[in-house]
C-alpha positions in Angstrom: 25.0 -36.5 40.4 25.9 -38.4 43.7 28.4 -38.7 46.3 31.0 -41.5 45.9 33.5 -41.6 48.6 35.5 -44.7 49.7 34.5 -45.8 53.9 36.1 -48.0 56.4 34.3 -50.7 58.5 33.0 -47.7 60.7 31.6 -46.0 57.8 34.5 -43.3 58.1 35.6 -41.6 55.3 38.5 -43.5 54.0 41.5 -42.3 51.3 40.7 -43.6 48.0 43.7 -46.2 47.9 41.8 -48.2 50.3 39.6 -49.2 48.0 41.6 -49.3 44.9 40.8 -53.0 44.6 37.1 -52.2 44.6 35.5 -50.5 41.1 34.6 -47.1 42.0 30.3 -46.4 41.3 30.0 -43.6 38.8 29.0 -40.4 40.3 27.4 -38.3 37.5 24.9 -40.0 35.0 22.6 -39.0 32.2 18.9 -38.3 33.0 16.0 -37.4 30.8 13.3 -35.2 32.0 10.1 -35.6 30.5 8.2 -32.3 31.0 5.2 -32.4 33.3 1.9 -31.7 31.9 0.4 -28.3 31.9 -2.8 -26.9 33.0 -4.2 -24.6 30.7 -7.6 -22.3 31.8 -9.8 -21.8 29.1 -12.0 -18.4 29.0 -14.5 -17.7 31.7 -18.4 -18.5 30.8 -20.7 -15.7 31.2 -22.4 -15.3 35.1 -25.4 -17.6 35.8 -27.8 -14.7 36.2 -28.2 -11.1 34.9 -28.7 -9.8 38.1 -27.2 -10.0 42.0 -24.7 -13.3 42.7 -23.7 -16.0 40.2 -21.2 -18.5 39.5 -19.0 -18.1 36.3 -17.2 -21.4 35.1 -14.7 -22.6 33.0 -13.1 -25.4 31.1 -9.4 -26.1 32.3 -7.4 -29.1 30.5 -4.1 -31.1 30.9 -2.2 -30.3 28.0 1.3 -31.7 27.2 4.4 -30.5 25.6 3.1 -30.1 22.1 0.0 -28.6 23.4 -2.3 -32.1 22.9 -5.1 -32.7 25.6 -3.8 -35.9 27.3 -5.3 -37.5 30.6 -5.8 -35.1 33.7 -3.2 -37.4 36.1 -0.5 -36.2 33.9 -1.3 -32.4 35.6 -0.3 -32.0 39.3 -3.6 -31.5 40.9 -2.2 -29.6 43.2 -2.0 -26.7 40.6 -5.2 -27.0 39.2 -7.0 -23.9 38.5 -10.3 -22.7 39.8 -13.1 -23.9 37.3 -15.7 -21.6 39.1 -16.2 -18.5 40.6 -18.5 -16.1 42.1 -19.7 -13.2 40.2 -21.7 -10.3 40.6 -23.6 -8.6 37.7 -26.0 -5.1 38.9 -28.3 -5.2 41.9 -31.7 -7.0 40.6 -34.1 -4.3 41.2 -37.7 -4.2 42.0 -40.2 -1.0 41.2 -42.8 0.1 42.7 -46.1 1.6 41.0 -43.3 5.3 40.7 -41.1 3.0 38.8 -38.2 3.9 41.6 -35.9 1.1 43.1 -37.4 -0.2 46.5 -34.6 -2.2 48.0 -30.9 -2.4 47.9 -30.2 -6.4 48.6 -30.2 -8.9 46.2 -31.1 -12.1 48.4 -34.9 -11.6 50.3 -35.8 -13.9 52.9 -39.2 -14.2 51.9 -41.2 -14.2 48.8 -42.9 -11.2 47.5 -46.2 -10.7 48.4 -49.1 -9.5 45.3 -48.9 -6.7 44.2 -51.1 -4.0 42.5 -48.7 -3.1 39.2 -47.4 -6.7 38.9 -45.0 -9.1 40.6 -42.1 -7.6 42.2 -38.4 -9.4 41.2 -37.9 -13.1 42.5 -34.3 -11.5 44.3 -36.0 -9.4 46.7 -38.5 -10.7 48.8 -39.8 -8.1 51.0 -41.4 -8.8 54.0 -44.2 -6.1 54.3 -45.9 -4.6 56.7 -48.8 -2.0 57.0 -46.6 1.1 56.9 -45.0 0.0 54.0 -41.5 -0.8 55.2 -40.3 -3.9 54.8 -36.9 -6.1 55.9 -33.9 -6.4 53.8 -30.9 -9.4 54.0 -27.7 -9.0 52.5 -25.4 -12.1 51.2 -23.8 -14.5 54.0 -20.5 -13.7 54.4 -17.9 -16.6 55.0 -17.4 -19.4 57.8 -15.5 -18.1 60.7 -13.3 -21.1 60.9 -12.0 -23.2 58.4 -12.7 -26.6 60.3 -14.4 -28.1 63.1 -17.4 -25.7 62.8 -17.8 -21.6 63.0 -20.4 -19.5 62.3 -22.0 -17.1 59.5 -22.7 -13.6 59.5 -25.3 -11.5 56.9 -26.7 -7.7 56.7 -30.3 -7.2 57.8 -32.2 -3.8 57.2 -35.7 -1.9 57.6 -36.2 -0.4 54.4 -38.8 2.2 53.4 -40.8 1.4 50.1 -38.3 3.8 48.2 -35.1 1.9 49.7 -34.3 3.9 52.5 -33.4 3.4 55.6 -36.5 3.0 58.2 -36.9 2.1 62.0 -40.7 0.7 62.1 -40.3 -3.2 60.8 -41.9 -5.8 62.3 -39.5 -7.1 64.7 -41.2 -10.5 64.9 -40.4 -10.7 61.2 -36.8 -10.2 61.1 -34.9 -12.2 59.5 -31.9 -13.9 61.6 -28.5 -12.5 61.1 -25.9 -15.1 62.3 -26.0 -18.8 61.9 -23.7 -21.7 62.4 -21.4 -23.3 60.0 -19.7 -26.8 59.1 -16.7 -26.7 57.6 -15.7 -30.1 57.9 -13.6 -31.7 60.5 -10.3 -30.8 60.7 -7.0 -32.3 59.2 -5.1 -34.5 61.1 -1.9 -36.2 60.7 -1.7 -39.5 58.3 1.1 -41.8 57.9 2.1 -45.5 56.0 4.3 -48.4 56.5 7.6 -47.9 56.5 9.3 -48.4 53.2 12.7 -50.9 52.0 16.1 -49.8 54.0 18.0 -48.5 51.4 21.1 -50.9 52.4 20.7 -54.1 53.6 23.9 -53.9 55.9 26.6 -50.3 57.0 23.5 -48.0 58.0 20.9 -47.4 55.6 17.7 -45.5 55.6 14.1 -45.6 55.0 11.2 -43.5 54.3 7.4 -43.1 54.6 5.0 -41.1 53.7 3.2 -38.5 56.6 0.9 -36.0 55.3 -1.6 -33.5 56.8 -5.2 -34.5 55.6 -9.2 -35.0 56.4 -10.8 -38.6 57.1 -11.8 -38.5 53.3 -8.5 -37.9 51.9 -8.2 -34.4 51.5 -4.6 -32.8 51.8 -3.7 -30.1 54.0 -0.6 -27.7 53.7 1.5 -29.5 56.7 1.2 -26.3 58.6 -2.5 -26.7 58.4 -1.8 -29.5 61.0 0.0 -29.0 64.7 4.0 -29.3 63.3 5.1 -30.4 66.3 3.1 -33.8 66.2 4.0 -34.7 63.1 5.5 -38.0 63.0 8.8 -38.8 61.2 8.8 -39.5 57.9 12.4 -41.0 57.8 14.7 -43.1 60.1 18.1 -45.1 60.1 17.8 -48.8 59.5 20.4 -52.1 58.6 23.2 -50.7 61.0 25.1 -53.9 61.1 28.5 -53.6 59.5 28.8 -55.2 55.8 31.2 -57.5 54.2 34.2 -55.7 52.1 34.6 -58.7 49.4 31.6 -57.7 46.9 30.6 -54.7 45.0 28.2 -54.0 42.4 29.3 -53.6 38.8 27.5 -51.8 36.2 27.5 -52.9 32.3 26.8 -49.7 29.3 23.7 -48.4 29.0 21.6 -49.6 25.7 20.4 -47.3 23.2 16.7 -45.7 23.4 14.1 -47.9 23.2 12.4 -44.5 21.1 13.7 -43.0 18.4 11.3 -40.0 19.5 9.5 -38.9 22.8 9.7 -41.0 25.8 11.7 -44.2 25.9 13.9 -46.5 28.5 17.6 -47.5 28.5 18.7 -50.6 29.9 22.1 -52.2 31.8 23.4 -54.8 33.5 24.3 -55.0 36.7 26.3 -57.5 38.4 27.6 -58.4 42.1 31.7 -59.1 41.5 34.2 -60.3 44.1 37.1 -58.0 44.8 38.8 -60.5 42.4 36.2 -59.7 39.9 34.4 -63.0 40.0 30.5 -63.2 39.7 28.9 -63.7 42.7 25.4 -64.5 43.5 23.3 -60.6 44.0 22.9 -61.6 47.8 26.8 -61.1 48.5 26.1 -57.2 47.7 22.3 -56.8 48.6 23.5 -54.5 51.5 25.4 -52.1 48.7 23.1 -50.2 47.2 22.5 -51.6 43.7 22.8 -49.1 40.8 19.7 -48.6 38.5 19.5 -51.1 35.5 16.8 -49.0 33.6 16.0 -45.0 33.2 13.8 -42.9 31.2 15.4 -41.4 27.6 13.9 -39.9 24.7 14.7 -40.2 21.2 14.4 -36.5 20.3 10.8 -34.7 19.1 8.6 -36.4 17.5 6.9 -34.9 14.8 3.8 -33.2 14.7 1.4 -31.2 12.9 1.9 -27.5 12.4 -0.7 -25.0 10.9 -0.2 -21.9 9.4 -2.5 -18.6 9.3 -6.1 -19.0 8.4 -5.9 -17.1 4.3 -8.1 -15.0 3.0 -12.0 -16.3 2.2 -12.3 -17.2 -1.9 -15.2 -15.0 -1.7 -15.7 -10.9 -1.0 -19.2 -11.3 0.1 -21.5 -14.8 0.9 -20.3 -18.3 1.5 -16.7 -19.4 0.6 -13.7 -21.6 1.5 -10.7 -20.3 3.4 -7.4 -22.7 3.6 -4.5 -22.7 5.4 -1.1 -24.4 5.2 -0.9 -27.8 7.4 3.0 -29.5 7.5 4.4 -32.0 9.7 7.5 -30.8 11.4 10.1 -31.8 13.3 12.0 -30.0 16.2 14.9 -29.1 14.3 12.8 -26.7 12.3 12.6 -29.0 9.3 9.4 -30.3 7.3 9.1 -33.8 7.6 6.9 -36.5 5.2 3.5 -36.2 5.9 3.7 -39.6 6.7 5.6 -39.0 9.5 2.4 -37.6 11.5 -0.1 -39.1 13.2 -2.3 -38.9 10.1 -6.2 -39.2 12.8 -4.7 -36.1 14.3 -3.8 -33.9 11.2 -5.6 -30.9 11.5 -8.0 -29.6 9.1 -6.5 -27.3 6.4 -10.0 -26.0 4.4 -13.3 -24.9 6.2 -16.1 -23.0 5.0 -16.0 -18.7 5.8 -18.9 -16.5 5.4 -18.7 -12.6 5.3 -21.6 -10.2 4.6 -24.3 -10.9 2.5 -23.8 -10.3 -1.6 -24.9 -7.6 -2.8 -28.2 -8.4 -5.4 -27.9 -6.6 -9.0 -30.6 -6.5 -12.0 -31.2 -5.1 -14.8 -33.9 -2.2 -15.1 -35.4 -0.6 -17.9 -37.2 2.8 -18.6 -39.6 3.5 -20.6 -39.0 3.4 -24.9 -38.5 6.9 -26.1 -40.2 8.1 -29.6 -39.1 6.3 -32.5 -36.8 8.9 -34.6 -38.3 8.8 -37.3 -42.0 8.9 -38.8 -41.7 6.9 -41.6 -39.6 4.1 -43.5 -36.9 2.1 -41.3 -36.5 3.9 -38.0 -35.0 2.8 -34.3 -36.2 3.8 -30.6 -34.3 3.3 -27.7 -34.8 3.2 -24.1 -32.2 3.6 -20.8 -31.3 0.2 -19.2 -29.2 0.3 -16.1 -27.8 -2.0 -13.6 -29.3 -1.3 -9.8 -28.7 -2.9 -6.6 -31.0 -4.4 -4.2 -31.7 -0.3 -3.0 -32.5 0.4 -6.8 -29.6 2.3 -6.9 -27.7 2.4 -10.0 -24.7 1.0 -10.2 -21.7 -0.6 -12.8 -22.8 -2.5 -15.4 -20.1 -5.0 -14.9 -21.5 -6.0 -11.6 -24.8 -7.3 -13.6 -25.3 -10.2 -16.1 -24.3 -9.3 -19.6 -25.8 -12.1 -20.8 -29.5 -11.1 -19.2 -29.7 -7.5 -20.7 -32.3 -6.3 -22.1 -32.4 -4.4 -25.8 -31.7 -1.0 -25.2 -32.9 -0.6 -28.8 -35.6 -1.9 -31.8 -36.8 -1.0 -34.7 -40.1 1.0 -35.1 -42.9 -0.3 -37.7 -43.8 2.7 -39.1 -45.3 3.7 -42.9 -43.2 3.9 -45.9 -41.9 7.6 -46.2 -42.2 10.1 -49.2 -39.6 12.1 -51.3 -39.4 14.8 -52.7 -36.6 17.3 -54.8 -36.6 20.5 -52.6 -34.5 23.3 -54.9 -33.2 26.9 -53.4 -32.8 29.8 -54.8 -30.9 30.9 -57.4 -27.0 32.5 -56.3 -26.1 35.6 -57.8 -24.1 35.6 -61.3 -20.7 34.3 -60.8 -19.4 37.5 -63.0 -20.5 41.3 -63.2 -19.9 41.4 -67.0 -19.4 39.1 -69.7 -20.5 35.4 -69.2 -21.1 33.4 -65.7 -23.5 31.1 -63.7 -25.4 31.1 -61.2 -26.2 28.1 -58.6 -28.8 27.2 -55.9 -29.4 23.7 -53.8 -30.8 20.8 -54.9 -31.5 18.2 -52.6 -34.5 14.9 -52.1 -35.8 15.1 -49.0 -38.1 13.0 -47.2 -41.7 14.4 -46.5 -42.7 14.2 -42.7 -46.8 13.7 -43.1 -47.9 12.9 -39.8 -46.9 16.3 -38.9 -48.3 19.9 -39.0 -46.3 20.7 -41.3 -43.3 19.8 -43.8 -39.9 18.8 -42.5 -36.8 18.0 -44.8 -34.2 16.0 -44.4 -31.3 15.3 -46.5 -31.5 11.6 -48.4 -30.4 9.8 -51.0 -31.4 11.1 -54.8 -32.5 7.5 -55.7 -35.1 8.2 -53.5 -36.8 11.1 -55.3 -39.2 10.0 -58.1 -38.0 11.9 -61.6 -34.9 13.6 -63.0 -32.8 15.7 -60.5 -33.7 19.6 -61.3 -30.6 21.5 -62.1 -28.8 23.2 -59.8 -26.3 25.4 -62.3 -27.7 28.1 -64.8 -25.5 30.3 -67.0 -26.2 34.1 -66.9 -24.8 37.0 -69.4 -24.4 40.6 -67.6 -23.7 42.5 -71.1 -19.7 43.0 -72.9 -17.1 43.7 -70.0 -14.2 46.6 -70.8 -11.5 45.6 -72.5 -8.9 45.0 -69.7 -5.0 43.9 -69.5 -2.3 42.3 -67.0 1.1 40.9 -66.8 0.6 37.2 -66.8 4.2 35.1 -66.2 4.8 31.8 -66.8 6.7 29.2 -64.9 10.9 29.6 -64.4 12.9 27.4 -66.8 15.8 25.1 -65.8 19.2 27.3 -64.6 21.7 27.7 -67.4 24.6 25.5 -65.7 24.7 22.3 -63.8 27.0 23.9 -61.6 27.6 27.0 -59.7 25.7 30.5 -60.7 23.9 30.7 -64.0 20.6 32.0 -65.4 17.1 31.1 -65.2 14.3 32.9 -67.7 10.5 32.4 -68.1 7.8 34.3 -70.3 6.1 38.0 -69.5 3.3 38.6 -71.5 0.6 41.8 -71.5 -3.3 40.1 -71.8 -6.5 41.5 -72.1 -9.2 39.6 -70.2 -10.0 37.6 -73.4 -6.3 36.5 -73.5 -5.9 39.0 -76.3 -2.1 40.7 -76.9 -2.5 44.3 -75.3 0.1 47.1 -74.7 -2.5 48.5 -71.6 0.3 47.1 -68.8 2.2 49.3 -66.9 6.1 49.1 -68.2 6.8 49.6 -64.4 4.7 46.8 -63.0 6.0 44.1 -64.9 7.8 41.0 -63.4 11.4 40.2 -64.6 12.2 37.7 -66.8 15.2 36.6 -66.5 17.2 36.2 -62.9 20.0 34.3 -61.5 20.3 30.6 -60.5 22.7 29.0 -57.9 22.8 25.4 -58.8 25.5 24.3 -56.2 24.0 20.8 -55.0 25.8 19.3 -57.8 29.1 20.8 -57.2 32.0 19.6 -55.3 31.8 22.1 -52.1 34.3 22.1 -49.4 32.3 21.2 -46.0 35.2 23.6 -43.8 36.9 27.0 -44.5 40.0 24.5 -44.1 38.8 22.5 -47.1 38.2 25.9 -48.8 42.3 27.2 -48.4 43.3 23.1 -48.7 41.3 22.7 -51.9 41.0 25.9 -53.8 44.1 27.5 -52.0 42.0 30.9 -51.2 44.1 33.0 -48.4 41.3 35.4 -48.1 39.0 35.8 -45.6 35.4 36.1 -47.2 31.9 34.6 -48.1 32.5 30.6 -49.2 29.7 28.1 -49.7 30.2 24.9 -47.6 28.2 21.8 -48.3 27.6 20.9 -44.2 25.7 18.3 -42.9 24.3 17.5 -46.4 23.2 21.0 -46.5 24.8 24.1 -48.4 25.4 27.3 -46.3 27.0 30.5 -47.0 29.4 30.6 -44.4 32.1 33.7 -43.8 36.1 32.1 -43.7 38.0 34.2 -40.8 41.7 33.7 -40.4 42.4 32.0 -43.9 46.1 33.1 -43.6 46.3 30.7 -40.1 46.7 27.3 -39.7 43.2 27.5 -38.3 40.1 29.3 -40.4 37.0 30.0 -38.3 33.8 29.8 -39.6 31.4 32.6 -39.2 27.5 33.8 -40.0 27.5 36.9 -41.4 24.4 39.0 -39.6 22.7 41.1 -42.8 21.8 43.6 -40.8 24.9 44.2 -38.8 25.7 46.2 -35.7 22.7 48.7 -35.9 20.5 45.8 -35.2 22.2 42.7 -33.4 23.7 43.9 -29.8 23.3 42.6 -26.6 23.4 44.4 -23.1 23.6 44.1 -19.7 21.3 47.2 -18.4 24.2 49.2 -15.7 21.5 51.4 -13.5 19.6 49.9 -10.4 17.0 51.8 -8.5 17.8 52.5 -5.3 14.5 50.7 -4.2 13.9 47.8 -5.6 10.5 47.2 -5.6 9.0 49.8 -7.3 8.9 49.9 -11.2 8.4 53.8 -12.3 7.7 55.4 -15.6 5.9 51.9 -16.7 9.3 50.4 -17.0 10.4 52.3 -19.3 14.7 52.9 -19.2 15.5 56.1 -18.1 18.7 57.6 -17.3 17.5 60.3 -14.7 15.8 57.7 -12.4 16.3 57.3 -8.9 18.6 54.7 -9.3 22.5 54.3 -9.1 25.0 52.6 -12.1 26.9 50.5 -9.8 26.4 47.1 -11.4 30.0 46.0 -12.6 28.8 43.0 -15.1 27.1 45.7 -17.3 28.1 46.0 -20.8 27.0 46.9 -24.3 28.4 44.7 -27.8 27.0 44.9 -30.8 27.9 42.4 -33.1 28.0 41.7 -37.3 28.8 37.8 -37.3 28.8 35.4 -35.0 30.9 32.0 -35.0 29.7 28.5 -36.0 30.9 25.3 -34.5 30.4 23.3 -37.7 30.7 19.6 -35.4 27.9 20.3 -33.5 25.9 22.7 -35.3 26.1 25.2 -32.2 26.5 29.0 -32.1 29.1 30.0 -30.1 28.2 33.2 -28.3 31.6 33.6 -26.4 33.4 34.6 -29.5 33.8 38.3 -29.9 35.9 38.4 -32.9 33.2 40.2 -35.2 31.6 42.8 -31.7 31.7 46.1 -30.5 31.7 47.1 -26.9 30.9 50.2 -26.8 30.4 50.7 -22.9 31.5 48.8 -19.9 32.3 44.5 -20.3 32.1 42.6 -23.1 28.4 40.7 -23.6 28.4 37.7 -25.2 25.3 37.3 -28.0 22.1 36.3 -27.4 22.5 37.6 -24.0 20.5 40.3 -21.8 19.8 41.1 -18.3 19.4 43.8 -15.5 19.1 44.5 -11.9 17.0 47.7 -12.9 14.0 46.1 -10.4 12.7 43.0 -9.1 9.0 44.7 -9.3 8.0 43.8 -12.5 9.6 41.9 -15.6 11.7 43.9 -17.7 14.1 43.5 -20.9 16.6 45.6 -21.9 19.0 46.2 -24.2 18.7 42.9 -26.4 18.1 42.8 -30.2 18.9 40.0 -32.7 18.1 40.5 -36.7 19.1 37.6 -38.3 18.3 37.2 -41.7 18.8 34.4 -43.7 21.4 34.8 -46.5 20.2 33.8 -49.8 19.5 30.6 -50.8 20.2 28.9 -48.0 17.6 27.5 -46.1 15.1 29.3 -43.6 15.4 30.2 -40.2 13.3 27.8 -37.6 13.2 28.1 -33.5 15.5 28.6 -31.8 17.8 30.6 -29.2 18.6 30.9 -25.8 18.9 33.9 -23.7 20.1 33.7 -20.1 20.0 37.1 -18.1 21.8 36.7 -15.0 22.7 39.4 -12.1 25.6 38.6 -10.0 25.6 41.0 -7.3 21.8 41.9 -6.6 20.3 39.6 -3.9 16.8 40.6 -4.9 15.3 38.4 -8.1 16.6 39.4 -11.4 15.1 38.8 -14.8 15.3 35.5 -17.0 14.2 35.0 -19.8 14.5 32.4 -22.3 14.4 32.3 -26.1 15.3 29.9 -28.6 16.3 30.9 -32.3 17.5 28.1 -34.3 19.0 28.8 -38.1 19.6 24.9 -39.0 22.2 25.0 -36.0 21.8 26.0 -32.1 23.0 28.2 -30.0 25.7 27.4 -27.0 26.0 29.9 -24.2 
């Protein structure tokens, strides 16, 4: 951006309408800044010595906006970085024949002198006298001035032969302690020609350049030099008026000479008359003339980007790690490959080592005994995988391919068989006719041993006919005996419904001889009755049963449910709605359910064993006790579910109603208790067992302490629903 105001012949400020006639220069245009480059310090080496004052140094580059090394004069070298500096590692230390430090200075001004244990560290030269003690010198500190000469200052100290502190040196010996300096001369101030007036007519300026610097060149801070002398670096030039009939015009800027980076534009510029003319550029060289060229750029170029190194292709030795290596533009897009400098493209595979691989082999013991003595026999022998430290390890981690036999065959003599018989069993019978038995086995004959060993083999081994192993024995006439001997049932008398089923009875000796020795009172029935139901037509609800057969009564019907046939009792036949029921054989002496009433006062003891007791400590506060016993109990025929809500077919005979299959108490939370709970459910007949299962929830509703639960499952081809 500039100024742009219209003057008069005095170079006053003028109103714009004076020079309407004139076109106005642009004040604002577009400028490209193409970022400086960067120094960038690398890391610091490590000090020159391992003892007293070094120099440390480092690398430091020009780098530019995509972090490329390009020449050094693109960096201002003003701002360059130190590429040395002092360091200071530990005090170099000399010992004497104790082995205890002598001196505290790194720099000696003389050389060490011989001595007895050895020579004495290069960085402390003592200078020794009779008594021992000896002069010290410390570093030189820095010039006094920075120019035109100063002088130097440095420690110097009589030291005992243990390092401390003494007053009898050699005075004659002493090292100096202040010397002169040359710093250089100082700066002065520099100047050069004076530059083009930046208008050729109306007061223009010009410049030079006046800086504060040695005789070689070296550049000062301007306040490094006496300010007041410096000479001007800018003064007024061309004041003569200029004529008011010209005026530069400026054409459109081209396009970018780059499509990326750095790149010019160009325009034209021309002197006009105030008629607009074209006039020769010497009727406006005293306007200044606008730029005809200026830097652009085209947008980033693209470059090379690399991703993270990955993992090494190996967990132990030599292997290759990649990584991922794109071209990309600034607008965070991946370019063609192509579109890269393709010298510069960075590496994207290189070679990775980690530890060393562990080495594994195979290792053998030694063979064990063959297993047998004779004939075909094996031995075998333990082969594991060990590591370098002969430490066992994986198999998998060894060469399956390289393992040894863990097992051959032994070449041993042809074995020997022989029949080995036992001895004979006792007779079979105690009277009459029986057998008796014993083992007979072949066995192969162990000779290379003390003594015989058998062992079970094949009977083609054994040389000869197999000895028997069954003999008949007598034991003398038995008594004459008899018992009821039944045969099997015959088919039921009807297809359908109830009929009869008969089979024989018969009184036998033990020689299957007719007898009338059996007990009339001991002997099975013949003849019973058959329910052969599967084949009938059977209602499958006790609404079928009033629907089909139109029975009113309640009573015992048999159902055909779920492909099964169940006796099932009909409830409230005269209704619109029959229930079904399970009648419980035993009835109400045997199927009840409580909820115990009495709770001890303390809770967590459990007297008399847990055993009820109506004269305990206790108190019968507990308002969900109750006591129902029950003869049947309803069936949901859907889903096979006993519902223990229904109390149709229940006594209560103290306190609430309990529903079946339920118990509980509060009694105690010391111990486990349950009380006043009994099912006897007995199958009716001919239907089909009883199999798991029944649950029993026992809650307490007003104790806070832990009541008892417990939970069983009866299951009488249905379930039970609480």
């Amino acid at each position: 951006m500039r100024y742009v105001s219209c003057r008069d012949d005095q170079g006053s400020v003028a109103d714009e309408a004076a020079c309407f006639h004139l076109p106005k220069p642009s004040a604002t245009e577009v400028c490209s800044v193409t970022p400086c480059g960067q120094w960038k310090a690398l890391e610091w080496s490590s000090c020159s010595v391992t003892c007293g004052q070094g120099k440390a140094t480092r690398q430091v580059v020009c780098l530019n906006f995509s972090d490329q090394v390009v020449d050094r004069s693109e960096c201002d070298p003003d701002d360059l970085p130190a590429m040395d500096q002092d360091c200071s590692v530990s005090s170099c230390q000399n010992t004497h024949d104790s082995g205890r430090p002598i001196h505290p200075f790194p720099y000696p001004e003389h050389p060490p002198k011989p001595h007895p244990g050895g020579n004495l560290n290069q960085n402390a030269g003592p200078a020794h006298i009779p008594g021992g003690n000896q002069w010290r010198i410390g570093p030189w500190g820095a010039c006094s001035s920075t120019c035109a000469g100063g002088f130097q200052r440095r420690a110097v100290v009589c030291q005992d032969e243990n390092g401390y502190t003494a007053s009898n040196c050699d005075e004659k010996a002493k090292p100096v302690e202040q010397r002169s300096c040359e710093s250089g001369p100082c700066p002065q101030w520099a100047y050069g020609s004076w530059g083009e007036c930046t208008k050729s007519c109306g007061a223009g300026t010009r410049t030079r350049l006046v800086v504060c610097q040695r005789p070689n060149g070296e550049r000062f801070p301007d306040l490094s030099c006496e300010i007041l002398d410096k000479p001007p670096d800018r003064e007024q030039c061309n004041m003569q008026d200029c004529p008011r009939d010209a005026a530069w015009n400026a054409g459109p800027w081209s396009s970018c000479s780059a499509s990326c980076g750095r790149g010019h534009k160009h325009r034209n510029v021309y002197c006009l008359s105030k008629e607009g003319n074209r006039l020769e550029n010497d009727y406006c060289k005293h306007l200044a003339k606008p730029n005809v060229q200026r830097k652009c750029r085209g947008g980033r170029c693209p470059k090379w980007k690399m991703g993270d190194w990955g993992q090494c292709s190996v967990s132990c030795g030599g292997g290759i790690q990649q990584r991922n290596v794109y071209c990309h533009t600034g607008t965070q897009k991946t370019a063609r490959e192509t579109d890269c400098y393709q010298f510069t493209r960075p590496v994207s595979e290189q070679e990775c080592y980690i530890a060393e691989c562990p080495r594994y082999s195979w290792e053998m013991e030694e063979w064990q005994a063959c297993m047998k003595t004779c004939g075909e026999g094996s031995r075998y022998r333990k082969v594991v995988c060990v590591n370098q430290n002969n430490q066992e390890e994986d198999s998998v981690n060894c060469d399956a391919s390289k393992r040894p036999s863990d097992r051959e065959s032994c070449n041993l003599p042809p074995c020997e068989y022989i029949w080995i018989t036992g001895e004979w069993s006792e007779c079979s019978v105690t009277c009459g006719k029986g057998y008796k038995q014993r083992l007979v086995s072949c066995s192969e004959i162990y000779t290379e041993k003390d003594h015989y060993e058998y062992g079970y083999q094949n009977t083609d081994n054994c040389p000869g006919t197999q000895p028997p192993n069954v003999h008949t024995c007598y034991l003398g006439e038995c008594p004459v005996l008899a018992t009821w001997r039944v045969g099997n049932w015959g088919s039921c008398s009807v297809t359908c419904g109830i009929g009869v089923m008969h089979r024989s009875v018969q009184c036998l000796t033990n020689d299957d001889q007719a007898s009338a020795l059996c007990h009339a009172d001991l002997k099975p029935e013949e003849r019973r009755t058959c329910h052969n139901i599967y084949d009938c037509e059977l209602p499958s609800s006790c609404q079928d049963v009033k629907r089909l057969k139109g029975v009113i009564e309640d009573g015992e019907y048999y159902l055909k449910v779920k492909g099964r046939i169940l006796k099932i009792y009909c409830a409230g036949m005269q209704t619109d709605s029959p229930k079904e029921y399970v009648t419980l054989v035993s009835g109400y002496a045997e199927n009840f359910s409580e909820v115990y009433g009495y709770r001890l006062h303390n809770p967590t003891e459990c007297p008399y064993n847990g055993s009820r007791r109506e004269d305990c400590q206790c108190r019968k506060d507990y308002t969900a006790a109750g006591f129902s016993a029950f003869s049947k109990v309803r069936l949901d025929l859907n889903t096979m579910q006993i519902i223990t809500t229904d109390l149709q077919f229940s006594r209560t005979h103290d306190g609430r109603p309990v529903p079946y299959a339920t118990a509980g108490d509060c009694y105690s939370a010391a111990k486990w208790v349950v009380r006043g709970w009994s099912l006897h459910l007995v199958a009716p007949p001919h239907t089909h067992t009883f199999r798991a299962l029944l649950p029993l929830l026992l809650a307490c509703s007003s104790f806070t302490l832990a009541c008892d639960v417990i939970y069983t499952i009866l299951k009488y081809n249905m379930s039970v629903e609480s």
